[in-house]
C-alpha positions in Angstrom: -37.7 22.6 -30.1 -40.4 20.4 -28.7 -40.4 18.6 -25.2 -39.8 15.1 -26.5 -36.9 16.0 -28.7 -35.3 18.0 -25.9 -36.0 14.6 -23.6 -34.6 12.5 -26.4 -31.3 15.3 -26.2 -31.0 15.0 -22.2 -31.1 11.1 -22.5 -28.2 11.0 -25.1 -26.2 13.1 -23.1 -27.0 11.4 -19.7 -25.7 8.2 -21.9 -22.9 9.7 -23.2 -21.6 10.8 -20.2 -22.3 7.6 -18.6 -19.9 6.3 -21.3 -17.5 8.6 -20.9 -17.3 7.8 -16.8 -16.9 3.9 -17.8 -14.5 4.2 -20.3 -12.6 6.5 -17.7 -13.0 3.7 -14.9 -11.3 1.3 -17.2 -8.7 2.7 -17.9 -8.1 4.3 -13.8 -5.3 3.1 -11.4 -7.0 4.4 -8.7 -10.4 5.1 -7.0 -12.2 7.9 -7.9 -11.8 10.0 -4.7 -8.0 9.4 -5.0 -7.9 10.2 -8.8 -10.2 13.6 -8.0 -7.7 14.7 -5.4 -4.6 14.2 -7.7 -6.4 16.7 -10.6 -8.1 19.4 -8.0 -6.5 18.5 -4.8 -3.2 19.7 -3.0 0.5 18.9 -4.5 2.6 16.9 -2.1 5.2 19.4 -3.4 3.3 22.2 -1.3 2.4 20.3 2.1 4.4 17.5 2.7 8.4 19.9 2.6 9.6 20.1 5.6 8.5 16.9 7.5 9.9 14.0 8.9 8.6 11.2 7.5 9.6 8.0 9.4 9.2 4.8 6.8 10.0 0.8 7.6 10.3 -1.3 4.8 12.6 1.3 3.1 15.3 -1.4 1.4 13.2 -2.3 -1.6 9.9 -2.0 -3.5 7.3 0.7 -2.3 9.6 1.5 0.4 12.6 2.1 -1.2 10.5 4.4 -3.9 8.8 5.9 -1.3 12.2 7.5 0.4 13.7 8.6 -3.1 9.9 10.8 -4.1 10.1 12.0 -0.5 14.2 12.5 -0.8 13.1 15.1 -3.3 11.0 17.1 -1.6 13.3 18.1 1.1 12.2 16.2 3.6 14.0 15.0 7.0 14.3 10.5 6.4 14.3 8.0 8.8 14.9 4.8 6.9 14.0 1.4 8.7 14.1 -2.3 8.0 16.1 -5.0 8.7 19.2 -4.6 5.8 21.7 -1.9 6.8 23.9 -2.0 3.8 20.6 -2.0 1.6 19.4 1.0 3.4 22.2 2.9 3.3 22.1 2.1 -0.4 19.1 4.0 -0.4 20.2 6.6 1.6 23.1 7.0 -1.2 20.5 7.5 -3.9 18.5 9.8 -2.0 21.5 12.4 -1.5 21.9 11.8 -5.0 18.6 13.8 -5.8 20.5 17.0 -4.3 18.0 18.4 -1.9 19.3 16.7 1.0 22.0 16.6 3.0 23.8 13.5 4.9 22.3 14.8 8.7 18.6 14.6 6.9 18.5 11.2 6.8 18.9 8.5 9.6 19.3 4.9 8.7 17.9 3.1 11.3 17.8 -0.5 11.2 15.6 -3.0 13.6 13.4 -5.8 13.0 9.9 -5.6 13.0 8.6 -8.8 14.6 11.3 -7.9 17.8 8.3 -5.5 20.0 11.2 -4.6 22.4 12.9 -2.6 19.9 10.4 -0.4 19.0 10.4 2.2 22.0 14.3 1.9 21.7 13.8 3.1 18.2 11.0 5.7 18.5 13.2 7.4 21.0 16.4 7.7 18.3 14.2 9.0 16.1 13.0 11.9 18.2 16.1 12.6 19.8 17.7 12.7 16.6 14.6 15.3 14.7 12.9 16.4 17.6 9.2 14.9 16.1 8.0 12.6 13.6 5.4 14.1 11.5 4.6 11.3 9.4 4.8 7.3 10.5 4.7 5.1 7.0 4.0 1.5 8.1 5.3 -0.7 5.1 7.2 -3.0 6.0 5.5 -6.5 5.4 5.8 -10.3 3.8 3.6 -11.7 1.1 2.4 -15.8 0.9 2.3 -18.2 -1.5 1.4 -21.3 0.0 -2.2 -23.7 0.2 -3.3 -23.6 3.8 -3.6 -26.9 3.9 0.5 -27.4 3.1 1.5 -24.3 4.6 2.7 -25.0 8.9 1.3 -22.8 11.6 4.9 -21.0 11.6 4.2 -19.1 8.6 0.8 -17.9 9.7 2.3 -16.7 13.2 5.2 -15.1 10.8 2.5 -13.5 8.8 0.7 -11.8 11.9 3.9 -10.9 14.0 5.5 -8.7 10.8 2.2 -7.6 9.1 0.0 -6.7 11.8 1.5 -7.1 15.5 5.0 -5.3 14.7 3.0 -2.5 12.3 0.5 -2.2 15.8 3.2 -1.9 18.3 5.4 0.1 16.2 1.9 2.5 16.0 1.4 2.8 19.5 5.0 3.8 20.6 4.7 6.3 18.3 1.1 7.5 18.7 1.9 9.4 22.2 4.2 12.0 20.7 1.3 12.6 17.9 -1.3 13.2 20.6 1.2 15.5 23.1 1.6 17.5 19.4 -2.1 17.3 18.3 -0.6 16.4 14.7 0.6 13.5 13.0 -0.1 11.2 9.7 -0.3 7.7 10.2 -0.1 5.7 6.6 -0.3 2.1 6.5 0.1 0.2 3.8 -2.4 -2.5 3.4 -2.9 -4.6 0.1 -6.0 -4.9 -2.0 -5.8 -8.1 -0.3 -7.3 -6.4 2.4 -10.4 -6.0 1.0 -10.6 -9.4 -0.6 -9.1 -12.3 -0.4 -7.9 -15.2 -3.3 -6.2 -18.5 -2.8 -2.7 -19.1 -2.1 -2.6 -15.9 0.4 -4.9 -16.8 3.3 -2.7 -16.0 6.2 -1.5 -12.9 4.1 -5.3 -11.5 3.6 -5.4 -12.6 7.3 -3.2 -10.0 8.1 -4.4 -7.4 5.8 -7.9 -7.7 7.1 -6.7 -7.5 10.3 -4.9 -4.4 10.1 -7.5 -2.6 8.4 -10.1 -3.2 11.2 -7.2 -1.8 13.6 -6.5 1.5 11.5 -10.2 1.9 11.2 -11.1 1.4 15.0 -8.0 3.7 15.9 -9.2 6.4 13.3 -12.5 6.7 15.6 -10.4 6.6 19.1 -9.0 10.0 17.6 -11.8 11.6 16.4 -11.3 14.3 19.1 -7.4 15.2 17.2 -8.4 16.1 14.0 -4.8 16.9 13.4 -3.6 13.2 13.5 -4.8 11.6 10.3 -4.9 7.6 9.8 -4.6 6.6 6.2 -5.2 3.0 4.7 -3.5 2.5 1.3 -4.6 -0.8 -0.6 -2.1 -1.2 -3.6 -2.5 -3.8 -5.9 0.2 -6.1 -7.7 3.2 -3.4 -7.9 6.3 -4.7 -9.5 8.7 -5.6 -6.4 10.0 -8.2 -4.5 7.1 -9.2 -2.6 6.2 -12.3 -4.8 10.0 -13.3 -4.6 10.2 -12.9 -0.8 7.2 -14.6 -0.1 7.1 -17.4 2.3 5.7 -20.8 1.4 5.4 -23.5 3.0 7.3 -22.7 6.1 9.7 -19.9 6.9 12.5 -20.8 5.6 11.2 -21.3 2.3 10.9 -18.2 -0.3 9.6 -17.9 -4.2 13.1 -16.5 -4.8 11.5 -15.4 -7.8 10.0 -11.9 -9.1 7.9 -13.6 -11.7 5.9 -12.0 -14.4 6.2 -7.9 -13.4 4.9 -6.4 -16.9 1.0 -6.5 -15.6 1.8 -4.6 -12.4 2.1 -1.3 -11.6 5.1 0.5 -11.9 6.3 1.6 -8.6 6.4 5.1 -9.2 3.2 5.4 -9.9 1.8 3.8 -7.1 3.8 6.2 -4.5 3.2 9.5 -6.2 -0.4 8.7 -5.6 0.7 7.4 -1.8 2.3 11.0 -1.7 -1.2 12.5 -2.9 -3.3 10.5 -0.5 -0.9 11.7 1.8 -1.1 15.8 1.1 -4.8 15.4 1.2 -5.3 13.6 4.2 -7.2 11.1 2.4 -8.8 8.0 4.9 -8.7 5.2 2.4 -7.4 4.9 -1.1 -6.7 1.7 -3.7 -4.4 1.8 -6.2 -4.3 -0.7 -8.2 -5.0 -1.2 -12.4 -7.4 -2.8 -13.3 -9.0 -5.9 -13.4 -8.1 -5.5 -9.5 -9.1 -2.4 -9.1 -13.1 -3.3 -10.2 -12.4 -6.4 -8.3 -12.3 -4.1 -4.8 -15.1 -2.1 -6.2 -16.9 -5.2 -6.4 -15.9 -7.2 -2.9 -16.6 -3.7 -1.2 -20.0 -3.4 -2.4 -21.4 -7.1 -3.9 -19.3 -9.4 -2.2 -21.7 -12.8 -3.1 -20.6 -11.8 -6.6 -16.9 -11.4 -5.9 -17.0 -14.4 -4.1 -17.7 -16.5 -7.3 -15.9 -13.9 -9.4 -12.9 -15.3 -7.2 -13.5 -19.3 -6.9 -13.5 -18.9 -11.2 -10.7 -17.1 -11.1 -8.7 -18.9 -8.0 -8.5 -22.3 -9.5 -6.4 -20.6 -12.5 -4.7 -18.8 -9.8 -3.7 -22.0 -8.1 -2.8 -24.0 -11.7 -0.4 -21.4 -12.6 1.3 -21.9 -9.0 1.5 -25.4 -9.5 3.4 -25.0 -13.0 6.3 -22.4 -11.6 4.6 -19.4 -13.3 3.2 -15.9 -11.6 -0.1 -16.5 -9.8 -1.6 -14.1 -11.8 0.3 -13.1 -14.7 -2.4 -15.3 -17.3 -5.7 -13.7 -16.6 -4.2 -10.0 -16.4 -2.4 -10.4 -19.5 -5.9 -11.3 -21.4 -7.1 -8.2 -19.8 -4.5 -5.9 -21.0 -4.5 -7.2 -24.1 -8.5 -6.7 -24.6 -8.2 -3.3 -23.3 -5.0 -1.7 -24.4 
């Protein structure tokens, strides 16, 4: 075989591979560091048994989804938001799954925004397990407002639930991690986190904003390697979010779900939570796609994303306007090319 056909060889392969890797990134729901760890990584069914696992925003959506995946791996559940007959809904499905038992889980209702509740509430927790070994920050409010129309109210809503309640619920909690040297912190951000689109400013506000607080915390612990900060940056999941979203002030919601066939479905989304979570991974996005190549390409050519987003915003905004889901028009186009 002579050099220049084996060259030829090497270059078809190098091609076909390259292929193969973009075909495989079109069709992901994750990023590639998550998606490794789910084939060659660790089960959650192997490290996460055995834990207490401490979640807000347990009522509905990833929350709720979150305590029945966690129900069945026999772990101890405290259950927090601000709905006590919807959590002990959830607390009724979760014995369902068998593996616990009524004394594994405490419902334990408080608000998030109220700060004074929060030691109150860490200390129930540990006198009622002893420890918390993981802290799931996900309780949160989406927007869908203009900035211009939307008052000041719903961007100091936005910060006190998303980011200061999720930071002082952190640090009441972070003391017993450090006396124990152990401890998983998981936030749940939003791909909005990364980017931003119109219609969400004081959202994306608030999701930037925690993820430069995880990310500075992560490096105040580097000397307790056992306590582990995780970011999680889902994409559109179907939920309530969009229907609980405030608009133009706080009393006013979207009352509506919307279009929910482009999203993810939400157990998806936490079973890879639960792997980011038996791996001790730093930072994952879930999301499908065209989202998902949307953070790839904010994190690393943002003057691209940028008009990528002003295109793609002023559809975003139109299909407000008309009473349909932000983004429901362009992901459909996408699915429908790639399927």
């Amino acid at each position: 075989m002579s050099w220049d056909l084996l060259l030829w060889l090497l270059a078809l392969c190098a091609l076909l591979a390259l292929v193969v890797q973009l075909v495989r990134f079109l069709r992901a729901d994750g990023d590639l560091t998550l998606l490794w760890a789910e084939w060659q990584g660790r089960r959650p069914e192997w490290e996460l048994t055995d834990m207490v696992v401490w979640v807000t925003g347990a009522s509905s959506g990833i929350g709720e989804e979150l305590a029945y995946q966690l129900s069945k791996l026999g772990v101890s559940l405290v259950l927090s938001a601000r709905r006590v007959q919807e959590l002990e809904r959830v607390k009724r499905r979760c014995l369902e799954n068998g593996n616990l038992k009524g004394k594994d889980i405490l419902v334990l209702p408080f608000d998030l925004t109220d700060i004074s509740s929060h030691e109150v509430a860490t200390k129930a927790v540990l006198q009622e397990f002893g420890k918390i070994d993981i802290l799931v920050n996900n309780g949160g409010r989406s927007q869908r407002s203009l900035c211009v129309e939307a008052s000041m109210d719903v961007y100091k809503e936005l910060i006190e639930l998303n980011y200061l309640g999720t930071v002082s619920l952190t640090k009441c909690v972070l003391p017993h991690m450090i006396e124990r040297k152990q401890g998983k912190i998981v936030t749940v951000n939003s791909v909005m986190g990364i980017m931003a689109a119109p219609l969400s400013s004081g959202y994306c506000a608030s999701k930037h904003a925690l993820r430069g607080f995880f990310n500075g915390l992560r490096t105040e612990l580097a000397t307790y390697p056992g306590i582990v900060v995780s970011n999680i940056y889902p994409g559109p999941v179907q939920s309530n979010i969009v229907k609980n979203s405030l608009r133009n002030d706080t009393t006013q919601a979207v009352h509506s779900d919307g279009d929910q066939s482009y999203k993810m479905v939400t157990s998806r989304c936490v079973r890879l939570m639960l792997i980011c979570m038996a791996n001790d991974l730093k930072e994952v996005w879930i999301s499908e796609q065209p989202f998902l190549a949307m953070a790839y390409l904010w994190q690393y050519m943002p003057t691209w994303a940028l008009w990528v987003t002003n295109k793609l915003g002023k559809k975003r905004i139109e299909n407000f306007k008309k009473g349909l889901d932000a983004d429901s028009s362009y992901c459909k186009i996408w699915k429908t090319k790639h399927d």
